[in-house]
C-alpha positions as CSV (number, residue, x, y, z in Angstrom):
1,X,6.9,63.2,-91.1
2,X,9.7,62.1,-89.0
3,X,10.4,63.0,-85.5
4,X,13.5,63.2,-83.5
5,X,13.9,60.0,-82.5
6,X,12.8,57.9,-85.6
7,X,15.7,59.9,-87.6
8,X,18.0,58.9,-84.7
9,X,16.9,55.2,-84.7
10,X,16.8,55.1,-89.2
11,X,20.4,57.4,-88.5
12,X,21.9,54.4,-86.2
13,X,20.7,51.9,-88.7
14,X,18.1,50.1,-85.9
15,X,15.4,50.8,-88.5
16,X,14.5,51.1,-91.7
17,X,12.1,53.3,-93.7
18,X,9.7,50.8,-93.9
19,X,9.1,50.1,-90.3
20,X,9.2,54.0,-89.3
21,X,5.7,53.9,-92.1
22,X,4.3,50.9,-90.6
23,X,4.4,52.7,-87.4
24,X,3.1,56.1,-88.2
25,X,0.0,53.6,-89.9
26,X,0.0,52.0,-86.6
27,X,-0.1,55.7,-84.7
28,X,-2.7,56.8,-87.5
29,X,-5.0,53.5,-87.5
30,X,-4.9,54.0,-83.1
31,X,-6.1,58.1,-83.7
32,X,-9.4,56.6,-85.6
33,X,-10.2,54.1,-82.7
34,X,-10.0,57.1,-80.0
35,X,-13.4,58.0,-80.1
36,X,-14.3,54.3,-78.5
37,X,-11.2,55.0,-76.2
38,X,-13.0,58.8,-75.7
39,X,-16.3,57.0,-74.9
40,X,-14.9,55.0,-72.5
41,X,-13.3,57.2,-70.5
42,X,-16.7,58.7,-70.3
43,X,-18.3,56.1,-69.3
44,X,-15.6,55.8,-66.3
45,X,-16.0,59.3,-65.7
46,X,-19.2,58.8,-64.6
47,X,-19.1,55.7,-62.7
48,X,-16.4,57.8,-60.5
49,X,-19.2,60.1,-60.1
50,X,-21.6,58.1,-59.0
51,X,-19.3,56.6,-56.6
52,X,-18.5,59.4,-54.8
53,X,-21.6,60.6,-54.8
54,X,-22.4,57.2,-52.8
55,X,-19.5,57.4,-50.7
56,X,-20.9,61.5,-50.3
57,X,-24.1,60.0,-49.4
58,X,-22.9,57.2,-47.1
59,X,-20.4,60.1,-45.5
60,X,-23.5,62.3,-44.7
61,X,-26.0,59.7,-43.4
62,X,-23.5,58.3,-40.9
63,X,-22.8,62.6,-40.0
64,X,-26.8,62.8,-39.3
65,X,-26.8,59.7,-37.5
66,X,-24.3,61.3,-35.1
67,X,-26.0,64.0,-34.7
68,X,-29.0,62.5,-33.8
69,X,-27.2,60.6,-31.2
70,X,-25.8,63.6,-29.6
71,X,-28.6,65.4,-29.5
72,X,-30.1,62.9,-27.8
73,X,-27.6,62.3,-25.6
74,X,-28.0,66.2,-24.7
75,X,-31.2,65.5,-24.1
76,X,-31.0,63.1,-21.5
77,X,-28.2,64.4,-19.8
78,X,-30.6,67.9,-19.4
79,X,-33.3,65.5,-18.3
80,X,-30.8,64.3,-15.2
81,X,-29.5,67.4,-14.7
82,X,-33.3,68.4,-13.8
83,X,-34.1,65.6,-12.3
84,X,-31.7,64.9,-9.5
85,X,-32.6,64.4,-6.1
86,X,-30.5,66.2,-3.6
87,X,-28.4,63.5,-1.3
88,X,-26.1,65.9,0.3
89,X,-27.7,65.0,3.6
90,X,-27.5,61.3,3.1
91,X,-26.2,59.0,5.8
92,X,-27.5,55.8,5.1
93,X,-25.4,53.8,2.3
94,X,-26.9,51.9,-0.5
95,X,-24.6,49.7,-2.9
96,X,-25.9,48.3,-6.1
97,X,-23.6,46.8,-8.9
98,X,-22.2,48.6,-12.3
99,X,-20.1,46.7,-14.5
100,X,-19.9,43.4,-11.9
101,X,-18.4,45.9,-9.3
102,X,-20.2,47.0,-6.4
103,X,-20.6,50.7,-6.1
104,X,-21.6,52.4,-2.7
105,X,-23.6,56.0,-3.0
106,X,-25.1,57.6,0.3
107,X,-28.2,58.2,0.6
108,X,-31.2,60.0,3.1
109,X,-33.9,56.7,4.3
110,X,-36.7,57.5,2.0
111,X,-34.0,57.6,-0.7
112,X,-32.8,54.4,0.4
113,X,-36.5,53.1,1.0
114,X,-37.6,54.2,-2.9
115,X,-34.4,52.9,-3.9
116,X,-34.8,49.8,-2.6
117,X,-38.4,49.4,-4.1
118,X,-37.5,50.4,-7.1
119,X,-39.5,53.9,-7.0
120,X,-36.5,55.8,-7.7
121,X,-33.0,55.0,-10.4
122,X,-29.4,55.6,-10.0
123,X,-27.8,56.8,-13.7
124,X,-24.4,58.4,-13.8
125,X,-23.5,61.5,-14.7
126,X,-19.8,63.6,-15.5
127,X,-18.8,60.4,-13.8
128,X,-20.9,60.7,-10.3
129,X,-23.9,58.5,-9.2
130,X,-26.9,60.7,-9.5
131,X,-30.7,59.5,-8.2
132,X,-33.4,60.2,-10.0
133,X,-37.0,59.6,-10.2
134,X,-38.4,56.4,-12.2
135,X,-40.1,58.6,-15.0
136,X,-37.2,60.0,-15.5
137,X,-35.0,57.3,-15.9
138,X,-37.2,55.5,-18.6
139,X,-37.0,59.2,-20.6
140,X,-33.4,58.3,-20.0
141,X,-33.4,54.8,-21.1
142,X,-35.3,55.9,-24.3
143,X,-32.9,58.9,-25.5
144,X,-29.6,57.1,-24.7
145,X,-29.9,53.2,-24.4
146,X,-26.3,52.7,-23.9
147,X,-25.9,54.8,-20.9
148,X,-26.2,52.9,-17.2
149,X,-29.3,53.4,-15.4
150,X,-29.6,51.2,-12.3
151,X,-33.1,50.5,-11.3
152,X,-33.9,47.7,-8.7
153,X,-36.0,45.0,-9.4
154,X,-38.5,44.1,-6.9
155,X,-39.1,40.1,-7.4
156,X,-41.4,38.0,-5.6
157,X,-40.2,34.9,-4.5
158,X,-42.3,31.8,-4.3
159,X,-41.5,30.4,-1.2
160,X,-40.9,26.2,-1.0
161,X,-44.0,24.0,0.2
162,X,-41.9,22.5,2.7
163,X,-40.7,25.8,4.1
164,X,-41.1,25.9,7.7
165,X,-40.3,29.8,7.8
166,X,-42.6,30.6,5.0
167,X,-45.1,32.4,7.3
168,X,-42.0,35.0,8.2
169,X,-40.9,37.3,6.2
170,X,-37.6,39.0,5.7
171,X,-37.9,42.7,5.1
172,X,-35.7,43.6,2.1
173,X,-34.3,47.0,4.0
174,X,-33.3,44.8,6.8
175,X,-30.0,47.0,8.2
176,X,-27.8,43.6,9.3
């Protein structure tokens, strides 16, 4: 059986009878191998498959993962947003450091006093400096890590053996 172009090729005089059977041999000998060729493309079938089922799983893990972190995130901000200490009638200014820039917040004196003692924590909030108790602040801390909570550290200082002032101390509210 002779298609189209083989009688146009033998018609031309490109080809002869001879090659046109070697080649329908050739076509004939390739349909017996298919089944390998059948098996595979099975066998790649399935490897896609289990691909994207990885890439499916990957896909979802890393959605649940960001859903976690939201959710926590929602968390803490409802834990602020119950928390916050009302400074509306706060005259006295305290000034701490976020991102090695010194912020300035006001505060009322016992504010300022806890603040300074580390009894109370600044964390921010829509973008505005809230304070907020120290439990608080570690529920914070534990829900969203990666969000700013300022808490002073109270150190105590050794003071130098040869320090003739080391009998006087220097309150750490001192107002200069």
């Amino acid at each position: 059986m002779i298609n189209s172009l083989q009688a146009q090729l033998l018609k031309a005089g490109l080809v002869d009878e001879k090659k046109i059977k070697q080649a329908q041999r050739a076509k004939k000998k390739a349909a017996k191998n298919a089944p390998e060729k059948v098996h595979d493309t099975a066998a790649a079938v399935e490897k896609a498959r289990a691909e994207k089922a990885e890439r499916d799983r990957q896909l979802n893990l890393q959605r649940q993962e960001e859903a976690a972190r939201k959710e926590r995130e929602a968390q803490a901000r409802q834990i602020i947003e119950q928390a916050v200490l009302d400074r509306s009638s706060g005259e006295t200014a305290y000034q701490f450091v976020v991102k090695n820039k010194i912020k300035k917040i006001h505060v009322t004196d016992e504010q300022f006093d806890r603040l300074s003692r580390g009894k109370l924590a600044i964390v921010r909030l829509s973008g505005k400096f809230q304070v907020i108790p120290l439990d608080a602040a570690e529920k914070v801390m534990e829900r969203a890590p990666h969000w700013p909570v300022i808490i002073a550290r109270v150190e105590a200082e050794q003071p130098d053996e040869d320090d003739p002032y080391a009998a006087y101390k220097i309150p750490d509210d001192l107002m200069w």
